[in-house]
Every structure is written in C-alpha cells, then in structure tokens.
C-alpha positions in Angstrom: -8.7 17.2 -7.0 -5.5 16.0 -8.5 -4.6 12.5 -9.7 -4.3 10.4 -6.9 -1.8 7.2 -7.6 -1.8 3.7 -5.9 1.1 1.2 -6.8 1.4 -2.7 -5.7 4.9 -4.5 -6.4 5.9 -8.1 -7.0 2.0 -9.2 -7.3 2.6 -13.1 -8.2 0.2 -12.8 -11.6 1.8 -12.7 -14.6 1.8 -9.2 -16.4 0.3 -9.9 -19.7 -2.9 -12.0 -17.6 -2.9 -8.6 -14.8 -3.5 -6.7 -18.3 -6.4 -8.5 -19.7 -8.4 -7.6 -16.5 -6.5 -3.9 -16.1 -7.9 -3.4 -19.9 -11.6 -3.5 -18.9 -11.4 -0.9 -16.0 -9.8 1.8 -17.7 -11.5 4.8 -18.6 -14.2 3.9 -16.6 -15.6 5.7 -13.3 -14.5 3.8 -10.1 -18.2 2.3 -8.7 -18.2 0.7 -12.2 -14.9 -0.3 -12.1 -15.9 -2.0 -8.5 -18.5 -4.3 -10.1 -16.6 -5.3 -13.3 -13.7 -6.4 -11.1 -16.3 -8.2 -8.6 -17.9 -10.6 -11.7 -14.6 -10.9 -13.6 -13.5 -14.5 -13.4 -9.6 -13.8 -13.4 -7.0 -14.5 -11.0 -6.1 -11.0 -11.1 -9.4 -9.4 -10.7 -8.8 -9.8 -6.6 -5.4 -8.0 -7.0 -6.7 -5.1 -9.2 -9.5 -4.5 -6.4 -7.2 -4.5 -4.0 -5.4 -1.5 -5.3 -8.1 0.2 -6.8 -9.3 0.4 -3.0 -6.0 1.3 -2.1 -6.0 4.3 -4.8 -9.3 5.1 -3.7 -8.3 5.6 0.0 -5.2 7.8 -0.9 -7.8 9.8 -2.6 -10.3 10.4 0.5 -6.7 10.7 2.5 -5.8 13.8 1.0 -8.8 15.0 0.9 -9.1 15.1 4.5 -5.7 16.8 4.5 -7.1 19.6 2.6 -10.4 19.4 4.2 -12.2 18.7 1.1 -15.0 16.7 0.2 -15.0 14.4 -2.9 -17.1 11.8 -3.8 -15.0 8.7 -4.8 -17.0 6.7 -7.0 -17.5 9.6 -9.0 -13.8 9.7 -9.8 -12.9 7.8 -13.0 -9.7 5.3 -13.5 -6.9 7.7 -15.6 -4.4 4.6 -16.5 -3.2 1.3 -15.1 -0.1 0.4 -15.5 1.1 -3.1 -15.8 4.7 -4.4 -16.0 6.7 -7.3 -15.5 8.3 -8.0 -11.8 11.3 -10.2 -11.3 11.5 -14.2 -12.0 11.4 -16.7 -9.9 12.9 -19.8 -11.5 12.4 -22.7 -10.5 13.4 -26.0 -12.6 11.3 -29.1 -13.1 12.5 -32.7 -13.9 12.2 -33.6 -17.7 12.7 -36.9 -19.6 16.2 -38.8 -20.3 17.8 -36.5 -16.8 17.1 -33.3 -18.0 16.1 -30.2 -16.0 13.1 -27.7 -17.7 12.8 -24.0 -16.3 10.0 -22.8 -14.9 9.3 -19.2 -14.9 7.3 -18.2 -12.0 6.1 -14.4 -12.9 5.6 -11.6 -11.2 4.3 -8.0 -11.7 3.7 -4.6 -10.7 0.6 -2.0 -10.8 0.1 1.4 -11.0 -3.5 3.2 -11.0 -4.3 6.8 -11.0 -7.8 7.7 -10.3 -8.9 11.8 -10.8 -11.8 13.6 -11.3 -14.1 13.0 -14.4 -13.0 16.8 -15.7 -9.5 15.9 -15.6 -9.6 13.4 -17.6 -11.5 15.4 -20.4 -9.1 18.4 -20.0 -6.5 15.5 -20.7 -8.2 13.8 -24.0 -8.7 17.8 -24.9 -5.1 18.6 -25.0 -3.8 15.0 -26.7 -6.2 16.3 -29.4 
C-alpha cells in the first residue's frame, strides 16, 4: 500500500512544542507510536494521537476501496510535518500604561504512515 497522509490545521499548540512530541514518533511503527503518545506528558501528545488515528483510518479506508487487507499497526510513521499556523494576538496591560503583545500560536500537522518496505525502499534510494 501507498503512503496514506492525514493533515490537522490551526491546532492551538505552538509548533516548536507539537515538534518535541512529533520527534519521538517518527520512524517508528504505528502500535508503538500509540503508546509513546499515551505516556507522553505534553500538551500536544492528545493532538498528535488524534491524527495519527485519523491517518490510520484513511489507511484502512482505502483499503476497503481496493478490497485489501492491511494490518495497520504494522504500518510505520514516514514523516510528520510541523509548521507554524497564524497568530492570534492578543495584548496584555503592562506597567506605566503600556500594552505587551501576546502571541497566541497556532500550528499545523501532516503525517504519512506506509508500509514498513516502503520506507526501506525510501532510506535505499536517499543512499
């Protein structure tokens, strides 16, 4: 089976924390990307699992479609991708009638998950 991709837009976690947590389930297969992101103690674990589950369902989707069978937690996270959303800013009273921005920040994710042999066949050919 091919890659199978899974976004999720304007997640309110800021980029650089979503890629602390996105750093520890890459290259890794999908059941033991499950349990790293149930015992990691991040606000952006939740969010991560959210679309890892949503990638994994486009997965067993098109499967269907083709009238395939795969075996999901086989399947190993490719890449997560992690970038900055828009700002939401918000200002804050400071001392002697000033005004301090706040930057509220936002973020979107993208995940393939493929088959283990795809992902050799890929570290094969950057080679």
């Amino acid at each position: 089976m091919a890659q199978v991709i899974a976004r999720a837009r304007y997640l309110r976690v800021s980029a650089r924390k979503m890629r602390l947590v996105a750093d520890q389930i890459r290259n890794k297969r999908v059941a033991e990307a499950r349990g790293i992101l149930r015992y990691t103690v991040k606000g952006a674990a939740p969010l991560l699992a959210k679309v890892l589950a949503a990638a994994v369902a486009n997965a067993e989707h098109a499967a269907t479609e083709r009238r395939e069978r795969i075996d999901t937690d086989e399947m190993v996270v490719q890449r997560v991708l992690v970038n900055g959303g828009p700002m939401l800013v918000r200002f804050q009273a400071a001392p002697r009638g000033r005004a301090l921005r706040v930057r509220r920040r936002s973020s979107h994710v993208e995940l393939w998950i493929g088959d283990a042999a795809g992902t050799a066949a890929a570290d094969a050919a950057k080679a």
